[in-house]
C-alpha positions as CSV (number, residue, x, y, z in Angstrom):
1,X,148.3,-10.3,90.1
2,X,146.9,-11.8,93.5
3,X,150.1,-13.7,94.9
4,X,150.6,-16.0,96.9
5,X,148.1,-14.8,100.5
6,X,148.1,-16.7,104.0
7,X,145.3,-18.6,103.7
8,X,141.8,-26.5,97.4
9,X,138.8,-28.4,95.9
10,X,139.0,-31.7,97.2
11,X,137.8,-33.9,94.9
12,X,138.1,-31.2,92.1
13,X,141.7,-30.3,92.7
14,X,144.6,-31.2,90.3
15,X,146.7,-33.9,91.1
16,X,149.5,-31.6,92.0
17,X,147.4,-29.9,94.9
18,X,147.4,-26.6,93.2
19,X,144.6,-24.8,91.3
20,X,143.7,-22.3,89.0
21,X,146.7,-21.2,87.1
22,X,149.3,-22.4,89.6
23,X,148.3,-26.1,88.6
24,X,149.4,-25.3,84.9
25,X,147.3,-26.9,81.9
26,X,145.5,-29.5,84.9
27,X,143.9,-26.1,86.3
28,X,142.9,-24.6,83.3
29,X,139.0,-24.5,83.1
30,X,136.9,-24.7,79.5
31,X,136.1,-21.7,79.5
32,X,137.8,-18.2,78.2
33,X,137.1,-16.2,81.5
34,X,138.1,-19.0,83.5
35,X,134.5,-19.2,85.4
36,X,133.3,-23.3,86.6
37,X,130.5,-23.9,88.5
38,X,131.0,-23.6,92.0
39,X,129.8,-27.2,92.7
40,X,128.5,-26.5,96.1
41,X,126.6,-29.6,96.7
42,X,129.8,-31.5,96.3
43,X,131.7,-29.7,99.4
44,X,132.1,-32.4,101.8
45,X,131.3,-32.4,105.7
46,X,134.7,-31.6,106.6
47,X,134.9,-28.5,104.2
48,X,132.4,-27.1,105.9
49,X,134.0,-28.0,109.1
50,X,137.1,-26.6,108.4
51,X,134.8,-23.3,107.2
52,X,133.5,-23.1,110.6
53,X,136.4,-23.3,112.6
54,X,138.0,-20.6,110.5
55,X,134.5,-18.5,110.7
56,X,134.3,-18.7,114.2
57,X,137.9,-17.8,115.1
58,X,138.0,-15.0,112.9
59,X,134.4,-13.6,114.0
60,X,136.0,-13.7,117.7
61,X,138.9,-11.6,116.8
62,X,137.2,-9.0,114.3
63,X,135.0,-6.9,116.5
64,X,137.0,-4.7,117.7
65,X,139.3,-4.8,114.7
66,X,137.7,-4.7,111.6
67,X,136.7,-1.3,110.5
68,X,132.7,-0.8,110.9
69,X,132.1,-1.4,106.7
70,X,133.1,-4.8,106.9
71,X,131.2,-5.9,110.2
72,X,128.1,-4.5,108.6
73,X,128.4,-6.1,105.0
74,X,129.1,-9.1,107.9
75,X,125.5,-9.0,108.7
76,X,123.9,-8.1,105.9
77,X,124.8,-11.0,104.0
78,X,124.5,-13.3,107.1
79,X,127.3,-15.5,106.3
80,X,126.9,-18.7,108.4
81,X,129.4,-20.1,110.5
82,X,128.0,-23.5,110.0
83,X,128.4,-24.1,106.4
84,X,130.3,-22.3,102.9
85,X,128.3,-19.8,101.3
86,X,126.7,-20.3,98.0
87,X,127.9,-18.1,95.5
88,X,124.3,-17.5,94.1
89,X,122.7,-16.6,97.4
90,X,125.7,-14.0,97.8
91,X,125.6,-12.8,94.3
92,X,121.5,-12.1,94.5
93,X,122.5,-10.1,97.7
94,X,125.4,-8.1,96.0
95,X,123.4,-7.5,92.9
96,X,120.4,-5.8,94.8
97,X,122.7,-3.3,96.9
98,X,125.8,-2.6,94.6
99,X,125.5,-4.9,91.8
100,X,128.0,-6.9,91.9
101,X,128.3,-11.1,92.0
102,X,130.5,-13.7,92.7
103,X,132.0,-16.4,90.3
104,X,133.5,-19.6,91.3
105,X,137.3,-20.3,89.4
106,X,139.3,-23.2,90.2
107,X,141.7,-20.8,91.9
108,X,144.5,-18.0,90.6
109,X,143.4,-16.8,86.8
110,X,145.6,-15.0,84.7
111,X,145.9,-11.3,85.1
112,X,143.8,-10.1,82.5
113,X,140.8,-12.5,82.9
114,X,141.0,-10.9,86.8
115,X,141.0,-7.4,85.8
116,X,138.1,-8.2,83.3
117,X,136.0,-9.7,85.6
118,X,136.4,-7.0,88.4
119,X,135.7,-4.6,85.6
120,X,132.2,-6.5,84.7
121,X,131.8,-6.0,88.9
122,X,132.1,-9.5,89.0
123,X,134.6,-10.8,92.0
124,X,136.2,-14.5,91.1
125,X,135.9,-16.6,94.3
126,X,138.1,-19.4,94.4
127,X,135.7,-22.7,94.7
128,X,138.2,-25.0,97.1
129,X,139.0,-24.8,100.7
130,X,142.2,-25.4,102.3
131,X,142.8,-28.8,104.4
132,X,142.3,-29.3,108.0
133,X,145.9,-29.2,108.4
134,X,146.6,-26.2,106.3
135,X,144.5,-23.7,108.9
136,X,146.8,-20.8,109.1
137,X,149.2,-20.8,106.0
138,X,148.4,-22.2,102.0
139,X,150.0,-20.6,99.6
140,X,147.0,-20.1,97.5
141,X,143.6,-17.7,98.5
142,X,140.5,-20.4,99.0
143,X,137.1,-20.0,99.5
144,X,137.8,-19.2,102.8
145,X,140.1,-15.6,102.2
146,X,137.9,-14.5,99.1
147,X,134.7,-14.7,100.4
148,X,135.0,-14.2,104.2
149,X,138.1,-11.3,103.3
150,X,136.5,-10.0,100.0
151,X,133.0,-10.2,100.1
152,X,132.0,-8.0,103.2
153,X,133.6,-5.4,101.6
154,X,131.8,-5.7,98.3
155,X,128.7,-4.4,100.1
156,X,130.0,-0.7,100.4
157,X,129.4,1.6,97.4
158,X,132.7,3.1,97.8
159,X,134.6,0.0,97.9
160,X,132.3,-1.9,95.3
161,X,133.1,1.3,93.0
162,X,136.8,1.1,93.6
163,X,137.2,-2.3,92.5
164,X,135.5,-2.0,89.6
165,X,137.7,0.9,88.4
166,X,141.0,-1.5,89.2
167,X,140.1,-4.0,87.1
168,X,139.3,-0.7,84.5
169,X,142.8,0.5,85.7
170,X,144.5,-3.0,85.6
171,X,143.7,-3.7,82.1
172,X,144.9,-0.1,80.9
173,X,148.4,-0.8,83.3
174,X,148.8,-3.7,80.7
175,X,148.9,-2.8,77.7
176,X,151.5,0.5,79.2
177,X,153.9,-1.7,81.1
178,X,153.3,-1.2,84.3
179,X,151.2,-3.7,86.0
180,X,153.9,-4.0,89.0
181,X,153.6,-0.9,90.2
182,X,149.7,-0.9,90.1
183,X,149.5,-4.1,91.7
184,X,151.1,-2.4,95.0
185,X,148.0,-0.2,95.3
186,X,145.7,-2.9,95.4
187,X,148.0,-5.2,97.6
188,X,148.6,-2.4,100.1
189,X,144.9,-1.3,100.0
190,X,142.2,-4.2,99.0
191,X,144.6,-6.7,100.7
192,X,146.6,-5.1,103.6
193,X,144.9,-2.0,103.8
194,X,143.7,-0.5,107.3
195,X,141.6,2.2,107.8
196,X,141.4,5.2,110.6
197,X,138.4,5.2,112.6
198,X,137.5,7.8,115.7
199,X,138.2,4.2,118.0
200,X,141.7,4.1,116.5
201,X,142.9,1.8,113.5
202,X,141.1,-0.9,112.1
203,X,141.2,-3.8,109.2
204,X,139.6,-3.2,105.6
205,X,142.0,-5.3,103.5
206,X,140.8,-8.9,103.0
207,X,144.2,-10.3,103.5
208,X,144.4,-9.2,107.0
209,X,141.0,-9.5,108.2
210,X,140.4,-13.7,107.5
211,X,144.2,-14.4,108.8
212,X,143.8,-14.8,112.7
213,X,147.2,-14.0,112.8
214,X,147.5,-10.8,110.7
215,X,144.5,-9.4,112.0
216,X,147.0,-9.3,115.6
217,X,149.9,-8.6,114.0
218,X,148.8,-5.6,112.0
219,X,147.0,-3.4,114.4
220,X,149.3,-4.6,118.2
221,X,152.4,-5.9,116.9
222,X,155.0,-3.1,117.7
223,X,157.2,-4.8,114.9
224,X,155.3,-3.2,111.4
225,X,155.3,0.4,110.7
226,X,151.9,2.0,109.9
227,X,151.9,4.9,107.3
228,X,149.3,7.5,105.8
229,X,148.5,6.0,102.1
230,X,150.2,8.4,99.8
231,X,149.5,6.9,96.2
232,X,153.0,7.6,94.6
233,X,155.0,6.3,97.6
234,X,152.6,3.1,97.8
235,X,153.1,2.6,94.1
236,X,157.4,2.6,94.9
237,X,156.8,0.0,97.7
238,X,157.4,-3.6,97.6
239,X,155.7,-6.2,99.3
240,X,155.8,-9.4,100.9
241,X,153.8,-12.1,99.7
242,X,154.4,-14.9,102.0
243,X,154.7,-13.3,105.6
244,X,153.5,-10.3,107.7
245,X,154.0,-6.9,106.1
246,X,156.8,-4.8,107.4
247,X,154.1,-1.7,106.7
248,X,150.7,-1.1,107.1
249,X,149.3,2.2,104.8
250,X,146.3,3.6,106.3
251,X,143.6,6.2,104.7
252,X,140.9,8.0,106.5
253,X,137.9,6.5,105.1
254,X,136.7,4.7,102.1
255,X,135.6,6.9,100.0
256,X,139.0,8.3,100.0
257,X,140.0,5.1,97.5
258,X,136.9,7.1,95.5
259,X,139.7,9.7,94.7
260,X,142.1,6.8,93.3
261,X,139.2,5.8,90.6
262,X,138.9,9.6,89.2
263,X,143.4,9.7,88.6
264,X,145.3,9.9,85.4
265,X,147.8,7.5,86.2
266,X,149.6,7.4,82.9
267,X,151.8,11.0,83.8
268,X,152.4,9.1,87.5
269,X,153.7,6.3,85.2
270,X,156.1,8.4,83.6
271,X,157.5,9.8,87.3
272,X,157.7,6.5,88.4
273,X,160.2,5.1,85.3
274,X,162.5,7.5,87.7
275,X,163.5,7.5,91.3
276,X,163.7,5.6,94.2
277,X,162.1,2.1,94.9
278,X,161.6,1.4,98.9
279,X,162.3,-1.9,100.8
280,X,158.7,-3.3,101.9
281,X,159.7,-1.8,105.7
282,X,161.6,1.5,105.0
283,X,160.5,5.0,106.4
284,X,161.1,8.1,103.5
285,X,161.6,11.8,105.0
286,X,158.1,12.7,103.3
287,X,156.0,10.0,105.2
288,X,153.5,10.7,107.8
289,X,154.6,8.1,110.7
290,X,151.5,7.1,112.3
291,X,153.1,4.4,114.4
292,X,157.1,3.9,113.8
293,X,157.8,0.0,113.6
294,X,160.6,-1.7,115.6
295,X,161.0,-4.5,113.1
296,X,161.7,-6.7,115.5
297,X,159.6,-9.2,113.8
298,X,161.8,-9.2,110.1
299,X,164.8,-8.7,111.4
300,X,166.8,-11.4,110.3
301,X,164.5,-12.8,108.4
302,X,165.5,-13.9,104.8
303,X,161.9,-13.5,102.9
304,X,162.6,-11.6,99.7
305,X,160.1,-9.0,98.9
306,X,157.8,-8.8,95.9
């Protein structure tokens, strides 16, 4: 369900440098929801190093660029550059303003155990954090992308709602068949989703907003196009999960994913076992263009799409 995202637990991590599910039986925790204790006394001087170099870079580029909701759940929850956040702390936070926490897993968990915990309005952090030399790609979200990306956000009502009625949503797309095509909506919204502010465009989606170079690429780069979020064409619309997006999908304001949570998806199911699929960067007659892309970037690029 959460691929692969631009984004380790040292002395915790399997010897095959993977975690969580992608490590196989080595990653697999004790218990059934997947949840370990975060071990934060154990995070070594250059974890938190490499912490605050990625905090710092990324609270340079944000203002500016991330949408107002995340700079304010920013502050409230004073995250420090200095050191990685304690889930506790974070959860005691959460809980007083929209009730949700933060669990540590070793990294990816299986789809169901995700979409029960963001059901329960729990979020589950990965507990490692990438190497030194790993600053701007690893294949799997770290501390680092699900707490500095995800977190923020958790602070809004709107979004805090939304998520919880994913994981609602996610556990209901399983047992009809069609977890794919739900997974696009949270990719292109949770993940890669911007936002349209009176200043112009800016970052919601976690994915973008703790990748220095994303957070460029998706509001200045010419290359990507940037499209009003229609919920059917989203849910036709691959994606790629190990490079910039080819499009952006923008809404108007948060509480316009409030709509999403109140749908019947099972008739859009139905329409969707019919008609066309789109290429992650291809315009359809019924989109609204906000900014047409030139794909310069992709073009000629052989990543295949999700």
């Amino acid at each position: 369900m959460r691929k692969q995202l631009e984004q380790h637990d040292s002395a915790q991590a399997p010897a095959s440098g993977r975690h969580g599910l992608a490590a196989g039986d080595a990653g697999r925790p004790h218990s059934a929801d997947w949840t370990i204790a975060q071990g934060w006394e154990r995070y070594t001087a250059d974890e938190h190093g490499v912490w605050k170099t990625l905090y710092e870079r990324q609270t340079r580029l944000l203002p500016g660029r991330a949408c107002d909701e995340f700079l304010q759940g920013m502050n409230e929850l004073a995250i420090e550059a200095d050191r990685i956040p304690d889930f506790r702390r974070l959860s005691e936070l959460l809980m007083k303003r929209t009730g949700w926490q933060v669990v540590a897993v070793p990294g990816l968990v299986p789809d169901e155990v995700f979409f029960e915990h963001l059901a329960g309005r729990r979020f589950p952090a990965g507990n490692f954090i990438r190497k030194a030399s790993e600053l701007d790609y690893l294949e799997e979200p770290d501390v680092f992308h699900d707490v500095f990306g995800h977190v923020p956000m958790l602070m809004n009502p709107a979004i805090a709602d939304y998520i919880q009625a994913y994981g609602e949503g996610g556990l209901r797309a399983q047992r009809l068949g069609h977890l794919e095509k739900l997974a696009r909506v949270y990719w292109y919204t949770v993940e890669f989703g911007l936002l349209r502010q009176k200043e112009g465009l800016r970052i919601y989606g976690a994915g973008i907003a703790s990748s220095a170079t994303e957070s460029v690429f998706a509001l200045e780069s010419p290359s990507p196009n940037r499209i009003r979020f229609q919920l059917e064409r989203v849910m036709r619309t691959r994606y790629r999960i190990d490079d910039f997006q080819e499009s952006y999908f923008v809404i108007d304001g948060l509480d316009e994913l409030l709509e999403l949570a109140r749908i019947d998806f099972a008739p859009i199911y139905e329409r969707l076992a019919s008609g066309p699929e789109y290429t992650p960067g291809e315009v359809s007659l019924g989109d609204e263009v906000i900014t047409w892309g030139s794909g310069e970037y992709h073009r000629g690029r052989r990543i295949a799409p999700e």
